[in-house]
N, C-alpha and C positions, 0 to 999 in steps of 0.2 A: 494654716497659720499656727503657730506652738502658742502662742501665749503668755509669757510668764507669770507665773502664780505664786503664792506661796501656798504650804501645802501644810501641816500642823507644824509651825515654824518655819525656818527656813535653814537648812543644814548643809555642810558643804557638800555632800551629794545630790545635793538639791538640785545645787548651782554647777557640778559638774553634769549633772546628767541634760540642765537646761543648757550649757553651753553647747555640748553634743549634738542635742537636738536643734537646734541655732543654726550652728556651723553647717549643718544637714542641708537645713532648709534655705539655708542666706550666702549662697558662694562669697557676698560680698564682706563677711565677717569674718574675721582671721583670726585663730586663736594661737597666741605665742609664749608658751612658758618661760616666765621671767626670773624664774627660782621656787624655790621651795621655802615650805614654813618649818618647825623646829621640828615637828613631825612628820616631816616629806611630803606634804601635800604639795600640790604643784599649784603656783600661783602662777595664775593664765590672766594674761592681756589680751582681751579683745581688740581689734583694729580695724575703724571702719573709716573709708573714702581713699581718693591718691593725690586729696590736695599738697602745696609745698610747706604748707605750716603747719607743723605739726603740733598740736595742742591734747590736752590729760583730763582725766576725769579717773577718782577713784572712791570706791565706799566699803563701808564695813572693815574699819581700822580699827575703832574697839566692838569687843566681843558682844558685850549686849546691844548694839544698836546696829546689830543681821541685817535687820530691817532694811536698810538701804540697800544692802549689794541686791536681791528681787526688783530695789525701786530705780536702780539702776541697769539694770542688765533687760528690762521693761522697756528703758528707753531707747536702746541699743537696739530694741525687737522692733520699737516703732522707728527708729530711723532705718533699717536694712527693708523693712517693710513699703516705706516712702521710695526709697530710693529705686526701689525694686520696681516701683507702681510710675517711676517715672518722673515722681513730685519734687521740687527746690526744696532742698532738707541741709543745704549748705557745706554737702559733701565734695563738692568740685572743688573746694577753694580750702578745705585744710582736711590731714587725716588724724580721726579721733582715736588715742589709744586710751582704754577705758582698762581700769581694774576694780572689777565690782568687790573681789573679796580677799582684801588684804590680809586679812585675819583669821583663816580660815581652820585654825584650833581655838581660837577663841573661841567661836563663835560655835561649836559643836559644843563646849566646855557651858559655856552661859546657859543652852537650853537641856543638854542634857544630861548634866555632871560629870564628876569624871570618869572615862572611859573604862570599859573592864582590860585590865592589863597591864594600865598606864603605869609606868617606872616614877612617874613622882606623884602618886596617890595621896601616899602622906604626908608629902611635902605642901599639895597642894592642899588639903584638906587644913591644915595648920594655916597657909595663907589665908586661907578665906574665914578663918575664927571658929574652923572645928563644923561648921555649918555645910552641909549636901547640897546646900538653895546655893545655885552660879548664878543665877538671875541677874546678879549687881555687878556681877564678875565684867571689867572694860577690859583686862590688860588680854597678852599674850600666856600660851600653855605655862609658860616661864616665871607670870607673873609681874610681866615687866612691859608696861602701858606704850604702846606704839608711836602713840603722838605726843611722847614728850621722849622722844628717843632720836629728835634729828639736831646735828651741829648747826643751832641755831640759838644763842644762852643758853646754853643746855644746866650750863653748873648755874645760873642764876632760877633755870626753873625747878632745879632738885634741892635747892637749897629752898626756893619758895614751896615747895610740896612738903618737904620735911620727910618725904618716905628714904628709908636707909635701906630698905631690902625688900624681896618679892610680895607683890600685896594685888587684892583684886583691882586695883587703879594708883595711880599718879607716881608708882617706884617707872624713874624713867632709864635704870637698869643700871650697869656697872660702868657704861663709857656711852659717846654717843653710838648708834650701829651697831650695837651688838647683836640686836636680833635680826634674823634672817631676810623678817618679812619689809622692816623699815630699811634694810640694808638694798633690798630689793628693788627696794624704789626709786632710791635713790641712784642705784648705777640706770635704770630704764630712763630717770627723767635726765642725769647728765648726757646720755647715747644720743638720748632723743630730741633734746635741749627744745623742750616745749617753750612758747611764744606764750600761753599762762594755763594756768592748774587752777580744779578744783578738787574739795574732799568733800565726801558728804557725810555727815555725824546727825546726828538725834541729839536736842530738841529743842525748841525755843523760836521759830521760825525766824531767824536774823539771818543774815550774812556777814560775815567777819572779812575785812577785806585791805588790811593795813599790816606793818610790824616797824617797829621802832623809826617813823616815818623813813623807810626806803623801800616803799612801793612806788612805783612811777606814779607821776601825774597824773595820770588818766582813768588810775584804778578806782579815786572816791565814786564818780563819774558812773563809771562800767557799774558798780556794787548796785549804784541807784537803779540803773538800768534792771539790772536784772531781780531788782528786788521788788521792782514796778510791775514784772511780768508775773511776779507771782502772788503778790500780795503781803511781801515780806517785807523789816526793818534790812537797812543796812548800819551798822555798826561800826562804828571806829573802836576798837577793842584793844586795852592795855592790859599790863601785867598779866602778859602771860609770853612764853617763850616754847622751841623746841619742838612746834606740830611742824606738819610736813611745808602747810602754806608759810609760815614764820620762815625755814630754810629757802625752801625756795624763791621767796621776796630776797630775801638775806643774799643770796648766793648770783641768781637772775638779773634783779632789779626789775622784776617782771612783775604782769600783774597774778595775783594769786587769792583764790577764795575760800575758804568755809561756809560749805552750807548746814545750816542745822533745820535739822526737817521735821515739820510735825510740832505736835506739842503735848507735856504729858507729861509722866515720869518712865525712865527708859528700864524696860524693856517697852516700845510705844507697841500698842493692843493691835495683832492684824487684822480687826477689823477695821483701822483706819486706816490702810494703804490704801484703799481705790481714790479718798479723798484727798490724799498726801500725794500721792504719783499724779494726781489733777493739778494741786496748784505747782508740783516741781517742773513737770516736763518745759512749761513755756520759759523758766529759768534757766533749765539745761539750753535751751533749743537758744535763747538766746546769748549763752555762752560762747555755742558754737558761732553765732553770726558775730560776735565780737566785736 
């Protein structure tokens, strides 16, 4: 069994060298590169089962909050694990395309500053207020916050953030799509045309499960369900626009969630992942029963 762990953080080598070892060991996990981030890093789709429905999962959209793509790609370990052991994990009936690490300059950026080499050093160092600490640091290498970067009010939620230019969070960039990694997403979930999505973000233990009411019927419903399994609020959430679940509702008519995981101030402390991956997994798992 691999395990996934986190190891002093969680870096995208982390998460390429645990997919490796994954794909090794789980014939039944397929890894598909769906594009790349501003720095060429290859943004991999995991895909597990050969149900007709295909359904999403993805984490680690902003940079401080790594944490999820280990608490998700965990889950992935436990379901190819199950499925492998012969156990109902609810693989026959849909296939899951997961992307644990949306962000995967961010997310090197946040824990370990900027890189030696990096061609926007000082750009970025001016972004972040002259300050070395990325800790706070949510958005992309670029500066330009992931999840307020989808055509979904885009201009209502840049105009509510007030950011005009590159900043460690809320500049949701120069048009909707600019960035590589949100841009990414978006052609895999149109290909794919999932039945619903989830994100997983840090912190507050809710579920977010609405947008300007055109989510279906059944979505208030589903949020309770799955907020039952873990111990979580679900949330009817306004004023806000331009995440991936807001498009996808917007676009779909589908159901679509935010999960915020944990609780805390973000970067959340790994010594609370064994607790956090406890009360998530029964929310994931009952994602997939749907």
């Amino acid at each position: 069994m691999v395990t996934v762990k986190n190891f002093n953080g969680y870096r995208n080598a982390d998460y390429v060298k645990q997919v490796r070892e994954l794909t090794r060991r789980y014939p039944g996990i397929r890894a598909r590169p769906i594009g790349q981030s501003v720095l060429g890093e290859p943004l991999l789709a995991l895909v597990l089962g050969a149900g007709p429905e295909a359904i999403h999962m993805n984490a680690a959209v902003h940079a401080n909050e790594w944490i999820t793509a280990p608490l998700l790609l965990r889950f992935v370990e436990r379901l190819a694990e199950a499925r492998e052991a012969g156990e109902a994990c609810g693989l026959d009936a849909v296939t899951l395309w997961t992307v644990p690490m949306v962000n995967p300059d961010g997310a090197d950026l946040a824990q370990d500053g900027i890189p030696p080499g990096c061609a926007r050093a000082e750009e970025l160092a001016a972004w972040n207020g002259g300050s070395g600490d990325f800790r706070r640091w949510k958005a992309n290498i670029r500066g330009v916050d992931l999840n307020d970067q989808f055509p979904a009010g885009w201009e209502l939620e840049r105009e509510r953030r007030g950011a005009s230019g590159p900043a460690p969070q809320d500049y949701g960039g120069p048009h909707p799509l600019s960035e590589p990694e949100a841009a990414a997403l978006v052609r895999l979930t149109r290909e794919m045309r999932f039945s619903r999505v989830l994100s997983l973000h840090t912190q507050g233990k809710e579920i977010y499960w609405n947008y300007r009411e055109r989510e279906p019927r059944e979505a208030e419903a589903f949020a309770g369900r799955l907020a039952a399994a873990g111990g979580y609020r679900a949330v009817k959430l306004t004023g806000s626009d331009a995440g991936y679940k807001d498009w996808f509702i917007d676009e779909f008519r589908r159901p679509g969630f935010t999960v915020e995981v944990g609780e805390g101030v973000n970067p959340l402390p790994l010594e609370d992942f064994e607790e956090m991956y406890k009360e998530l997994e029964p929310i994931l798992a009952e994602f997939i029963r749907g």
